[in-house]
N, C-alpha and C positions, 0 to 999 in steps of 0.2 A: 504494500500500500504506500504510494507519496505522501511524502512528509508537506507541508505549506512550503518549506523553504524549497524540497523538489522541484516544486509546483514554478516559485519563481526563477531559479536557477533556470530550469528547463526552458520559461519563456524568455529569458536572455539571451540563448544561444548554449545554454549547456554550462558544464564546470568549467572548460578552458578559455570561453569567452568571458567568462566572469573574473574568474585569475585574470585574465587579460587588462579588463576594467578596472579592476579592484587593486591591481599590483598584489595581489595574493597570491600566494604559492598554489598552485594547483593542488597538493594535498589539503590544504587549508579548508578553500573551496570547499573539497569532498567530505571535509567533516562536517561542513556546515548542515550537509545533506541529513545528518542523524544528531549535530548538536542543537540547530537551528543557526540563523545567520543574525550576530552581533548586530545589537542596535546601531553601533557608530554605522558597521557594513551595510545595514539594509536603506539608513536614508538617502546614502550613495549611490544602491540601487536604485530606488525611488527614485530618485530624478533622470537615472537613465533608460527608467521602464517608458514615465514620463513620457520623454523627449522621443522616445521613440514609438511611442502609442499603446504602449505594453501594459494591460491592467496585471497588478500583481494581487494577488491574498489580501486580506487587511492585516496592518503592522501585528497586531496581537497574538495572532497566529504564528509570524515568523519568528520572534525573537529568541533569542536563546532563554531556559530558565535558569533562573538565579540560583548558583550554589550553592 
């Protein structure tokens, strides 16, 4: 089953286009997929789902949870 963050990742262009964007390490990325994606990380997406016409999840859904 996809995770929310799957969900956006996938609409970006996948893991390697988001490491691309994000200057993150390609592994990074793939944790994101089962930790969730960092608040700092996801408003950055935001604006390039944005810009690019990309509806993502809403923020709640994606975030990492709190340790």
């Amino acid at each position: 089953m996809k995770t929310p963050a799957d969900h956006s990742i996938d609409a970006l262009g996948g893991t390697t286009a988001v490491s691309r964007l994000t200057l993150a390490p390609l592994s990074t990325v793939h944790s994101w997929r089962k930790k969730g994606i960092p608040r700092s990380r996801l408003a950055h997406l935001r604006l390039a789902a944005k810009e690019a016409g990309i509806p993502l999840p809403p923020e709640s859904e994606n975030q990492q949870e709190a340790a």
